[in-house]
C-alpha positions, 0 to 999 in steps of 0.5 A: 500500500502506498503512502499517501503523500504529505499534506501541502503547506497552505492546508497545514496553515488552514488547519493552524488558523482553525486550531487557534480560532477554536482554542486559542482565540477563546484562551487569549480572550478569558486570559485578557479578562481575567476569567476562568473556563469554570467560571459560573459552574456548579460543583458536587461536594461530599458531605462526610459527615452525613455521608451524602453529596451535595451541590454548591454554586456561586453566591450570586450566579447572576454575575460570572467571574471569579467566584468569593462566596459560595452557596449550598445549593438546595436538594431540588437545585442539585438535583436539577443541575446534576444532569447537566 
């Protein structure tokens, strides 16, 4: 079986230009904005003493970005959110 040949020049600068519209474009620009990719998301935690696992959130959802103060979310809160 032959190989096939490489590619040309001007398809590997397409595909470069691809990969930094869909990944670094969007790096450079939470970078310059001081965001993070998990600002505003919900996350699970473990409660050891009661051996069960409960959902947290940021305190004011309304308003991604860094996250100061976190909430424990309500039972019906979680369980919608951990379908996501």
């Amino acid at each position: 079986v032959p190989a096939s040949p490489p590619p040309r020049w001007a398809d590997r600068r397409i595909e470069d230009v691809r990969f930094a519209r869909r990944h670094l474009g969007p790096w450079i620009g939470r970078r310059l904005t001081g965001r993070s990719s998990g600002d505003g998301r919900w996350g699970a935690q473990f409660d050891a003493a009661t051996a069960s696992a409960f959902w947290i959130t940021p305190a004011d959802a309304s308003a991604p970005g860094p996250v100061t103060g976190w909430r424990r979310a309500a039972a019906e809160e979680g369980t919608d959110r951990g379908a996501r």
